[in-house]
N, C-alpha and C positions, 0 to 999 in steps of 0.2 A: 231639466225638461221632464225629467221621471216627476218631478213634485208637481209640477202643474197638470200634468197630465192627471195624477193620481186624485187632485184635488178637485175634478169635473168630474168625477162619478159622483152616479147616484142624483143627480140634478137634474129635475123635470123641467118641462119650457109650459108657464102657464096660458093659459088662452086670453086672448083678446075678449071682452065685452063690449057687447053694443050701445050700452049704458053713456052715450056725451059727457053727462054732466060727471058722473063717476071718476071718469077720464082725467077730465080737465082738474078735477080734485086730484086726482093722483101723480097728471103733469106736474102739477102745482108744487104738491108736497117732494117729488125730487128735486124739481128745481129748488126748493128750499134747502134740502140737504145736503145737495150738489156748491149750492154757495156756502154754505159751513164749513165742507170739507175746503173748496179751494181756499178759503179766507187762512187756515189753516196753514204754519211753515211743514214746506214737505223736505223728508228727508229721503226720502228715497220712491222714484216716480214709478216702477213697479209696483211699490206696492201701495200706493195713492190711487193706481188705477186699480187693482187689486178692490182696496176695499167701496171705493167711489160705483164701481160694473156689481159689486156685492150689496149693496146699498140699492139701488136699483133694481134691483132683479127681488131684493126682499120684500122691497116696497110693492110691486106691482105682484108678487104672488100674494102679499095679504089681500090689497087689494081688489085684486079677482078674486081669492077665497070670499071674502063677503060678500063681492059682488052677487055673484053666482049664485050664492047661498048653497054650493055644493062642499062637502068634507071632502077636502082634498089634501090631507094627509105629507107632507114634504118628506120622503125619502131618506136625506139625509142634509144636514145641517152645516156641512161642510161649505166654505168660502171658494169663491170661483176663481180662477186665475184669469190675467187682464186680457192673451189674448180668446180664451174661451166668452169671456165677459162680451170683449168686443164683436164677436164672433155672432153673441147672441145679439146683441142691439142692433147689427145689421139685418139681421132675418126680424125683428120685432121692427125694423123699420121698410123693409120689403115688406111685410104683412099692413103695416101702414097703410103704403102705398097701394096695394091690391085691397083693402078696406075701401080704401077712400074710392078706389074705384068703382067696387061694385056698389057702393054708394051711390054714385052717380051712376050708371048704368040700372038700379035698382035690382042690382045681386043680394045673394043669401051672405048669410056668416061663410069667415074664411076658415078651412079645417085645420085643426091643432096638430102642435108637432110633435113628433117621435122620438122617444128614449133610448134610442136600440144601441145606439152607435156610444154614447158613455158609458152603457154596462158590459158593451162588447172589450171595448179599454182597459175599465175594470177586469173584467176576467183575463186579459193578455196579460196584465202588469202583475197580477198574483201569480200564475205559470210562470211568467220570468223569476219572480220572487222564490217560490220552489223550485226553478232548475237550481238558481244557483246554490240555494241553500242543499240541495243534492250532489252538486259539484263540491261544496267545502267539503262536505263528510269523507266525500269519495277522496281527495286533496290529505286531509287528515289521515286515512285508513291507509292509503299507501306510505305518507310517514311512518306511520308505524311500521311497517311492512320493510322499507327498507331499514327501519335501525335492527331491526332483529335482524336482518342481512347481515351487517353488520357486526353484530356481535356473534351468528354464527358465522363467519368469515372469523374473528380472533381468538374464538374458543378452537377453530381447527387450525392456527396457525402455531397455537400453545402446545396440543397433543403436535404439529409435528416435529417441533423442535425439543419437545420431551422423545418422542422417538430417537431424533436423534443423536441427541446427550445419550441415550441408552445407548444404543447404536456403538457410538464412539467410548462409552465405559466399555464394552465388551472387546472390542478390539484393543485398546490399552492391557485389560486383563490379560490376553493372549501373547501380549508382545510382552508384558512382565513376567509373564511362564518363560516366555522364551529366554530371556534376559538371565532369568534363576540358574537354566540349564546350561547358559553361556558359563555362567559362574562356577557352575560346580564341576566344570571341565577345565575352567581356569586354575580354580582349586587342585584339581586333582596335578595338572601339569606343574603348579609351582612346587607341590610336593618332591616329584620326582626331579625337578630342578635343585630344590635343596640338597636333597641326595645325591646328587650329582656333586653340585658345589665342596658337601664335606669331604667324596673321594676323592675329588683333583686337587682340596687343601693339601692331604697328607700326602698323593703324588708329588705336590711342589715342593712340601717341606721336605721329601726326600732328596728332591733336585735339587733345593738350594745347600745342603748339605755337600753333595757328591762338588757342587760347584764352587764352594768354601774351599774345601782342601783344595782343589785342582787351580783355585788362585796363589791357596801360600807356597806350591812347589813351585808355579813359575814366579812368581815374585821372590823366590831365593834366587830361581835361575836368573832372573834378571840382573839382580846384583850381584851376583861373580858376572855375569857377563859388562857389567859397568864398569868394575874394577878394571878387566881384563884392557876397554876401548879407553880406560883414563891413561893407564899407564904408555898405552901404544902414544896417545897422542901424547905426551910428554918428551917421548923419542922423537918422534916427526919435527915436533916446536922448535929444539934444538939444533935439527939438520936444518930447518928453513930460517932459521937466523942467521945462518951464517950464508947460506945465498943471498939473504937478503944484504948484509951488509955490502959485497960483491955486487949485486945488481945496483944500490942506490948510488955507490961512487960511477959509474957508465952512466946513471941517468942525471946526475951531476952536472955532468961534462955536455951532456947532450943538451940538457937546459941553458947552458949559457952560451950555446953556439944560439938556441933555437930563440933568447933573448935580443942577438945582439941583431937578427934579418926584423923580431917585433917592432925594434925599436923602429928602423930605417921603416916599416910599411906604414906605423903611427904618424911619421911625418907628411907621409903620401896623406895617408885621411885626413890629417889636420887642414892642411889644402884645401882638399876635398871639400870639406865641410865649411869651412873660407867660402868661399865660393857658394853653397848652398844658402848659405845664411843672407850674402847679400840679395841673393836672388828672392829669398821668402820676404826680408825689408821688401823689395821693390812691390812681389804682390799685394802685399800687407796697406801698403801705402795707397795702392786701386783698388783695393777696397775699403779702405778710410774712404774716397772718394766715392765710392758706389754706396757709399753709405750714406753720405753727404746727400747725393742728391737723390736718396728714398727717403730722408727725411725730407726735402724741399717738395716730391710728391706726397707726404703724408698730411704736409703744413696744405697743401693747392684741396689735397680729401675734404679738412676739415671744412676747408671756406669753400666748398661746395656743398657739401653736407649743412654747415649756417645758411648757404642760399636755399638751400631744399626745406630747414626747417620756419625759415621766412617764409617761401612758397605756401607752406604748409601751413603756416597760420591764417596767411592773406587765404587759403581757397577752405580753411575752415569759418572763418568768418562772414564767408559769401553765402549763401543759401539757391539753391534748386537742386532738383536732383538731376538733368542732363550734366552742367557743370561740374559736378560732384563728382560723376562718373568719368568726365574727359581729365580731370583732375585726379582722380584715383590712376588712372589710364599714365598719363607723365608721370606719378610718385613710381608705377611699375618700373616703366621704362629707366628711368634714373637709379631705382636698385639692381634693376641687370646689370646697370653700365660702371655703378660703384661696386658689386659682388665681382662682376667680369676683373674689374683693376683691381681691387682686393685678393681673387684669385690669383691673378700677375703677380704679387707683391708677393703673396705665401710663397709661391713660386721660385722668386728668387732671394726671399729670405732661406729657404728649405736649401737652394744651392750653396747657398754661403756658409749655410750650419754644416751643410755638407765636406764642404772645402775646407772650412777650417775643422771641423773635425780631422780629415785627412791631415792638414799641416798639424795640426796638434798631436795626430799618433807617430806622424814620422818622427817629430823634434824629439816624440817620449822615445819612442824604438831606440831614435841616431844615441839619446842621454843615456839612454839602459845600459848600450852599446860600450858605451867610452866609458860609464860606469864598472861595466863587468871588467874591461878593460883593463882599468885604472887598478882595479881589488886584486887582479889576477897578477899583477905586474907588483903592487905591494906586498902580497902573498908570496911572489917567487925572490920578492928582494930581499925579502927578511931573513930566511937563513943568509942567503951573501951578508947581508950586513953583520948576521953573529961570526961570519966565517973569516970576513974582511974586517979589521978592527980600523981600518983604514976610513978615511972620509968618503964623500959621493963621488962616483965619476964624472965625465962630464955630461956623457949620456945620459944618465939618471938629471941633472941637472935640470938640461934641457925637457924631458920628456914628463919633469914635475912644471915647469914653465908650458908646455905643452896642455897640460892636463890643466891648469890655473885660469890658461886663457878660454880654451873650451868651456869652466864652468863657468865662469862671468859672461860668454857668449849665451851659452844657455841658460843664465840666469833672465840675460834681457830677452833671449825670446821668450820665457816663461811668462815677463811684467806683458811684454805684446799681445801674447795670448790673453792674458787678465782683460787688458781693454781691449779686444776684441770680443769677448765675451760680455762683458759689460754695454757695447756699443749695438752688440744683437739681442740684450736682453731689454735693452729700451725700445731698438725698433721691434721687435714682440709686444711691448707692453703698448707701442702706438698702435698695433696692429690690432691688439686687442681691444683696445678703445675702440678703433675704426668699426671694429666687428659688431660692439654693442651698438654702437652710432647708429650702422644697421640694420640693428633687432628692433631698436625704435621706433625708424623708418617703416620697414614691416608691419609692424606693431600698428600705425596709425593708419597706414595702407590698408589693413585688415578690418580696422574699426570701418572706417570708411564703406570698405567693402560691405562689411558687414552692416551698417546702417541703410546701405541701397537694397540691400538683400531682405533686410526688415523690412523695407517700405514695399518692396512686390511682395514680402507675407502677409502683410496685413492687406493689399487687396486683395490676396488670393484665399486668403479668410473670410473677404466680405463677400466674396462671391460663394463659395463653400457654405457661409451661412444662409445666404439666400437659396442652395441646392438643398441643405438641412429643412430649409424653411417649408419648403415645398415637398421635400420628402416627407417631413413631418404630418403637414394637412393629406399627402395621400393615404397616412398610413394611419390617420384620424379617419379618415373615408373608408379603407381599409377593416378596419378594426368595428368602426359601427355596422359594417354587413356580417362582418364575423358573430357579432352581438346578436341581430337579426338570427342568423343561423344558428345560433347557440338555442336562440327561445325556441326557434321552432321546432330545435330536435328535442326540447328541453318538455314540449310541450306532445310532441312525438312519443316520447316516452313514457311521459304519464298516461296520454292516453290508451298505449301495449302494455304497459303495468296494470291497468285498468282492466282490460281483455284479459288477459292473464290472471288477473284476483276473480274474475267469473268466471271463469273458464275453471278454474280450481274449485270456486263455490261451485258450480254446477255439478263439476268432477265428486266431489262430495256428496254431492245431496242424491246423485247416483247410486255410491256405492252403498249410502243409508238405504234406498228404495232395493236394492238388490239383496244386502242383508234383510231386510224385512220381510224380503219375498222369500229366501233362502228362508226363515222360520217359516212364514207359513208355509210352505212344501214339505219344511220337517212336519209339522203341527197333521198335516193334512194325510202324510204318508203315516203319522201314527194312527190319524182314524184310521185310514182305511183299511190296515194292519189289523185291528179289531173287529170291521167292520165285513171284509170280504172277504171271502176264500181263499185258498193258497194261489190257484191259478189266476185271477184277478189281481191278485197281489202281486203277482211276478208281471203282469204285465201293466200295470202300476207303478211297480218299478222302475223297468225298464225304462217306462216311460220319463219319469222321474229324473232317471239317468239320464236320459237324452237332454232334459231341461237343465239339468247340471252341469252337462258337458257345456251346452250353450251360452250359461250364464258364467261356467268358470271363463269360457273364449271369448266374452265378453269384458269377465271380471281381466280377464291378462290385455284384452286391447284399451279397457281405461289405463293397465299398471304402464301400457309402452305408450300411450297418449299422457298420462303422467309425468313418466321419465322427460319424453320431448319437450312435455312444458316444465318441468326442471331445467332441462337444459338449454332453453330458452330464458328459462329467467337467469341461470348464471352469465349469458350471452347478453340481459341486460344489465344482471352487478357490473359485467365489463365494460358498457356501453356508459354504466354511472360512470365508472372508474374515470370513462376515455372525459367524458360531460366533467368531472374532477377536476381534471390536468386541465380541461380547456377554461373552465371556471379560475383557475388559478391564475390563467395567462390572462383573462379579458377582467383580472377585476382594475386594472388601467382605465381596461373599456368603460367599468362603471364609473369611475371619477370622471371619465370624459361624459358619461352619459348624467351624471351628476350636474354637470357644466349644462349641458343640452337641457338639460329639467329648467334652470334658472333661468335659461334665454328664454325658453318655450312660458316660463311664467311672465317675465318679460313683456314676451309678446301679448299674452294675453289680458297683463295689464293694458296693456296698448290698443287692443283691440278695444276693450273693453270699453274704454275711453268712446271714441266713436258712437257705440252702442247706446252707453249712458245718452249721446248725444242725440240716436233717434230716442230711446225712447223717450225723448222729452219732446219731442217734434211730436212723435206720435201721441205722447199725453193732451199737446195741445190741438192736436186735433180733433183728438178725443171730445176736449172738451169742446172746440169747438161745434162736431157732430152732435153732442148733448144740448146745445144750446140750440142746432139747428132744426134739432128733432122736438124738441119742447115748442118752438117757434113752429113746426109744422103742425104738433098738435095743436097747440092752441088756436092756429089756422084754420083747421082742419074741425076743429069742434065750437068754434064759433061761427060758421058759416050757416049752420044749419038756424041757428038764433037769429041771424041779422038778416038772412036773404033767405026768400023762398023758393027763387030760380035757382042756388047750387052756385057752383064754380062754372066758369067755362072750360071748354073744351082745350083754345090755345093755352090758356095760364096751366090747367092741368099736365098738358104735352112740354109746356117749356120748364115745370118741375121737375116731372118726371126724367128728361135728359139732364137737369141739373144734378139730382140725385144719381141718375146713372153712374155719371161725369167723378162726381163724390166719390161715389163707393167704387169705381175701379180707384182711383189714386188712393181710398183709404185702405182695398184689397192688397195693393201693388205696396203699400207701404207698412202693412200689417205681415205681408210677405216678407218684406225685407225684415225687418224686425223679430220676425221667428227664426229666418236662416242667420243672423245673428247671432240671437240667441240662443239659437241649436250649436253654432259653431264655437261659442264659448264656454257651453258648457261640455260641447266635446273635448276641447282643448281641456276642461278640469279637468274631465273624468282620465283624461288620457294620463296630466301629469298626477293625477292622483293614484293611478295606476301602476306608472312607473315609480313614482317614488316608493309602493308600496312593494311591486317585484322586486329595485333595489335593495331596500331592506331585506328582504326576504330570501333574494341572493346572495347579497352580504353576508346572514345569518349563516345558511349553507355553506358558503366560502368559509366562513370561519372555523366552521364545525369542520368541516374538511380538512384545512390544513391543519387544526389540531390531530385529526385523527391520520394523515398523512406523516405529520410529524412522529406521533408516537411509531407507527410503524417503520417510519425511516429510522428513528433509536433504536428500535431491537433489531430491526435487518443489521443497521449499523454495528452494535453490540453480537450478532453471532457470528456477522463478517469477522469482525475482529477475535471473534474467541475462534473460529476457523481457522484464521489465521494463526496464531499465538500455536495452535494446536498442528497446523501442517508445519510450523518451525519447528515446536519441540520433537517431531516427529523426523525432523529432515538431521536436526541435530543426533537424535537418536541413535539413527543409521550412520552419521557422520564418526560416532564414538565408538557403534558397534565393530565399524569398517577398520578403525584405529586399534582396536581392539584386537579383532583376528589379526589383520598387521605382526604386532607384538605377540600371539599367541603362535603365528608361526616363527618369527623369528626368535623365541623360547624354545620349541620343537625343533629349529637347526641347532640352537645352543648346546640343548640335551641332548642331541645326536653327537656334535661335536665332545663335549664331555667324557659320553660313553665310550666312545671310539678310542678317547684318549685313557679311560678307568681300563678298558679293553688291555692297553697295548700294558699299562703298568701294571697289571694283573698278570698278566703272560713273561714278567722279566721278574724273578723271585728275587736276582741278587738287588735289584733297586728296591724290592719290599724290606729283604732283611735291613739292607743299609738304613732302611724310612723305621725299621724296627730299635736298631743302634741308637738313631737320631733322637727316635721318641723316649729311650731308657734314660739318655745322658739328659733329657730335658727332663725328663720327669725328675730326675736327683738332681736338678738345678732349681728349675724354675717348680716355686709352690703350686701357684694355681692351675699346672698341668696335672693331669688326670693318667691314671696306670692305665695297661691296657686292658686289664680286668677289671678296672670300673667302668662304671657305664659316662660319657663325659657328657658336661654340660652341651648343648643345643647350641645356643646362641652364643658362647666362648669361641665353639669350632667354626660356625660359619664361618663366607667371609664378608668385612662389614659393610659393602656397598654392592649390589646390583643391581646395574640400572634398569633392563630391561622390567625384571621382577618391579620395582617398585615401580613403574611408568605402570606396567599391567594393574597395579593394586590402587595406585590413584586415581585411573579411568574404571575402576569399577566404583569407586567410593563416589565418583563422581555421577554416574550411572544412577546408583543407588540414590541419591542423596546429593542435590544440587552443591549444599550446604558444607562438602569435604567433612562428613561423619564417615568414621570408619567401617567396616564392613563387619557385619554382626556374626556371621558365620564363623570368623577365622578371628576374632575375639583382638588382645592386645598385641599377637604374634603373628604375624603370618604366615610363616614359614614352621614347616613340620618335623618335632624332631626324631634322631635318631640313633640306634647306639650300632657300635660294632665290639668283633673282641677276634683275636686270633685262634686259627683252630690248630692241629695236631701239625698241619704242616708249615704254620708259621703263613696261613694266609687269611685276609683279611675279611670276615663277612659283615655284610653290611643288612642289619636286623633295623627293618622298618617298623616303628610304632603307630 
């Protein structure tokens, strides 16, 4: 629309001649022109009309120009657009018609038309042309405005985490001062530890001393006192021998009374047990029987369980899902009813294991019995037998026939017990068959289930997709308002950043006019200084002053108009920030809106289509109009040649409605064809527009997450060293705390020590005795040391403390993650020390 429009400036509308014959020459020569072009394959009917209304309008300005014979100069050379072209050929044919009129009325010439309204065009379309080109720069300058935002935002994000690294060295410093000072207190304590340690050595070596002899006097005493209790019992042994012999002939006599009542009560159990045994046959036997027929129910299980698994393939083979389900519905019912007799069955297999258990412990008990029995009674017969060289009694006889038959009895219930054991380890293994039978069962019940269960998933899917479906398009609906609101704030904000970048130029160009003014006031106050008196000069001054005062309460309401527009713009860095995150979230929005660009091109192919199709209706209208206006002129200029009476009045009148008639349907149809092609080419400009914010959205999206990204890495990265740095810090304490821990439990050690160096300082005879100890070692043992030398360190300590080295490992570890030793206290840790006896044989202990 902008090109056509652009393309009708400058185009003058030439005048009509009264000249006939001129006319009809120039009729003539379009129509000639007019038939070349259409003879012509048209490829595109805009611009056919285009050049055909160009063609025409060039022709009849030369034509007038020589008519006339006036220099009439054409403005500009530019091509008219079709429907400006159109536009004119109907005002050149309303001029026609009011010609022809005053013709016949014997009117004057028609007056020429006006240019006003193309150069008015012209100047709107250049104004538009420099807004916008005022718009880009301004568009540009705030780019740039924000990346320098930007980058001072990251040069203050750098000093403050250098701040902070300093910050956090300085307090590590102070916590390593304090750590040194832990140390050299720890130091100092295991020194006096050492010290310690060497006094209570040579306390002990006096103790184990004094505790040596005072073992070898009782260990003499002990053996004479051995002697003494061997010898007694040797006496004692001798008197109780001979009781004894006395006592065992009484208990002789007593044993074979107490044999002869065993015998007579063995034949009473032997009975007894007669008797129990038939009775255990008889149960034995009802339950052979009760065994019998739980097999005959486990044989009736199985062939119900075959009829269930027939069922089961007859209603797998069937299809629907009601039946499926009254069929799942009977597999239930039939596993209650086989788990229910199953349960039965455990039931009173569990009683029978139980029962026979019971008969199996009593048979073992009653065997133990007549075993212990039997042993007890060959035990007491055996001396009889050395005593008696005689053969068996008859008692003995009998009570070994006794004992014969009882094991052969126990022998067969042993084999009974065998097969009964055997007979409940098969109905288990039926039982466990039955069990998996039905897990099977189960097994395909479940499938089942679970098949009816899939099939109301997958509706309940297709419905949830369709709930998806529709949530989906609201949140496409959704989402392109959010779009909308995005540009507007988007668009909102350029334009307060805009305010904002003049409002600061202006703020500037202030303080330049007020500095400038501050010179000249200096400048002015040095004339005058020169120039006037002292008095004059002070009121000069003053005056001066007052202007100063003014302009500094000035110069501080630009600095606090300033400040607010700083802090307004940081207010909109936040508002980019928030425009950021929201850009981040709607670049969806742009792929959907990507989608809406292709439909919208789409469409306007679509539209398009139609369009093509008037403007070909209207091309040939066009031409038809062309052919009917040539046909009017030559009407029209051969009248005046053939008749001298004119036209008449009706034929004029039924023209003139025909042409009316005309030109509204060709107005009404030139109409349609501009709203047309206004609306198509709105539709470009529109997707051309978006496609072009997309880009340019995109662009910024990009640049954003990149620069989102770096900053979420180093937030990231000092999280993490914060982090790393609040552990080793927590650990610290954790070691320090471990530390004093052990530091007082060294200081109760040393207390205890002392107390003890205390008590064996105060008891001389235990020092002389430690003095003895030490003389005899020294003329024994080489590597002991006199007491007037000074002795090795590390010889005397003693060679383990735990406490001491737990303290020296947590500070190595303190110091030096790595277990390096501690640099102060070198290869040793421990400090040595000498001692030596004084005048009165006591012990001083000289610390080095």
């Amino acid at each position: 629309m902008v090109s056509d429009l652009s393309l009708t400036n400058g185009v003058s509308q030439p005048p009509f001649v009264n000249n006939s014959q001129d006319d009809v020459d120039a009729v003539n020569r379009v129509s000639q022109e007019l038939e070349e072009t259409s003879a012509e394959p048209v490829s595109n009917p805009a611009s056919v009309i285009n050049t055909e209304c160009v063609a025409d309008n060039a022709g009849l300005q030369k034509y007038t120009a020589d008519a006339n014979g006036d220099e009439h100069p054409l403005e500009d050379n530019r091509p008219l657009s079709s429907t400006e072209s159109l536009r004119q050929i109907s005002q050149q044919l309303n001029g026609l018609l009011s010609e022809s009129a005053t013709y016949i009325n014997g009117d004057s010439d028609p007056p020429a038309v006006s240019e006003k309204e193309l150069e008015t065009r012209n100047q709107e379309l250049a104004a538009a042309l420099d807004s916008s080109g005022l718009t880009n720069a301004q568009l540009s300058s705030k780019l740039e405005t924000l990346t320098k935002q930007s980058q001072e935002l990251s040069d203050q994000l750098q000093k403050e985490r250098k701040e902070f690294e300093q910050k956090f060295t300085k307090e590590q410093g102070a916590m390593r001062e304090q750590l040194q000072v832990h140390i050299q207190t720890i130091g100092i304590l295991v020194s006096e530890k050492s010290e310690l340690q060497t006094a209570l050595s040579y306390t002990q070596q006096a103790a184990r001393h004094k505790t040596a002899e005072a073992e070898d006097l009782s260990s003499r005493l002990q053996a004479s006192k051995q002697r003494v209790s061997e010898l007694e019992r040797t006496l004692s042994s001798v008197s109780t021998q001979q009781k004894q012999f006395e006592k065992h002939n009484r208990e002789l006599e007593k044993e074979r009374d107490s044999l002869r009542l065993e015998v007579l009560r063995f034949s009473k159990v032997s009975e007894e047990s007669r008797q129990q045994s038939s009775e255990l046959s008889e149960q034995l036997k009802l339950r052979v029987n009760e065994n019998n027929g739980l097999k005959q129910e486990v044989d009736e299980l199985r062939k119900q369980l075959e009829m269930a698994d027939s069922m089961l393939q007859q209603f797998s083979s069937q299809s629907g899902p009601p039946s499926g389900h009254q069929q799942v519905q009977l597999l239930l019912e039939e596993k209650h009813q086989l788990e229910a007799h199953a349960a039965q069955l455990m039931e009173s297999v569990a009683q029978l294991q139980v029962e026979r258990d019971q008969y199996a412990g009593q048979i073992q008990e009653e065997g133990r019995v007549w075993k212990d029995k039997t042993e007890q009674l060959l035990k007491e017969q055996e001396p009889q037998a050395v005593s008696q060289a005689s053969g068996p009694s008859e008692s003995e006889l009998a009570l070994q026939e006794t004992i014969s038959r009882l094991q052969e009895e126990r022998d067969a219930l042993s084999l009974q017990y065998q097969a009964q054991v055997r007979d409940n380890e098969q109905l288990s293994r039926l039982v466990q068959e039955q069990e998996v039978r039905l897990e099977e069962l189960e097994r395909q019940a479940e499938r089942a289930a679970e098949e009816a269960q899939d099939r109301l998933q997958i509706l309940e899917d297709v419905q949830s997709d369709k709930a998806t479906i529709s949530r989906a398009l609201a949140q496409n609906r959704d989402l392109k308002d959010q779009l909308a609101e995005l540009q507007n704030g988007f668009v909102k904000l350029t334009n307060e950043n805009m305010e904002l970048t003049s409002a600061l130029q202006s703020e500037q160009h202030i303080k330049k006019e007020i500095a400038r003014k501050i010179g000249q006031l200096q400048e002015d106050l040095h004339g005058a200084k020169e120039q006037v008196c002292l008095a004059s000069v002070q009121e000069q001054r003053d005056q001066c002053l007052v202007h100063l005062q003014q302009y500094t309460a000035g110069y501080q309401q630009l600095v606090a108009e300033r400040e607010h527009l700083h802090h307004q713009v940081l207010q909109q860095a936040q508002l980019m920030d928030r425009l950021q995150h929201d850009e981040v979230q709607g670049k969806v929005q742009l792929e959907q809106s990507h989608v809406q660009l292709q439909e919208a091109q789409v469409n306007t192919e679509h539209i398009s289509q139609p369009a093509v199709k008037h403007t070909g209706a209207v091309q040939n209208i066009e031409h038809f109009l062309q052919l009917r206006s040539l046909t009017l002129f030559s009407d029209i200029k051969v009248t005046p040649q053939t008749g001298s009476d004119g036209v008449p009045v009706e034929v004029h009148e039924a023209l003139r409605g025909a042409m009316e008639k005309l030109q509204e349907r060709f107005t009404a149809l030139m109409q349609e064809k501009v709203d047309l092609r206004e609306r198509v080419e709105e539709l470009e400009h529109r997707c051309i527009q978006l496609s072009g914010e997309t880009d340019t959205i995109g662009e910024y999206i990009a640049l954003y997450q990149n620069q989102r990204a770096i900053m979420k890495q180093r937030h990231y990265e000092k999280e993490q060293y914060i982090i790393t740095l609040a552990k080793d810090k927590e650990e610290m304490k954790a070691k320090l705390a471990e530390l004093q821990d052990l530091v007082m439990r060294l200081v109760g050690e040393r207390n205890e020590w002392y107390s003890r160096y205390m008590s064996a300082v105060g008891n001389p005879d235990l020092l002389a005795a430690e003095d003895v100890s030490t003389a005899s070692q020294s003329s024994t043992d080489p590597h002991t040391e006199r007491p007037g030398s000074a002795p090795d360190g590390p010889s005397l300590r003693p060679t383990e403390d735990g406490t001491a080295r737990q303290i020296m490992q947590l500070l190595q570890e303190i110091q030096n993650p790595q277990a390096r030793p501690a640099p102060f206290l070198g290869e040793n840790p421990c400090i040595p020390f000498f001692y030596r006896p004084d005048e009165q044989d006591e012990v001083k202990i000289l610390v080095v």
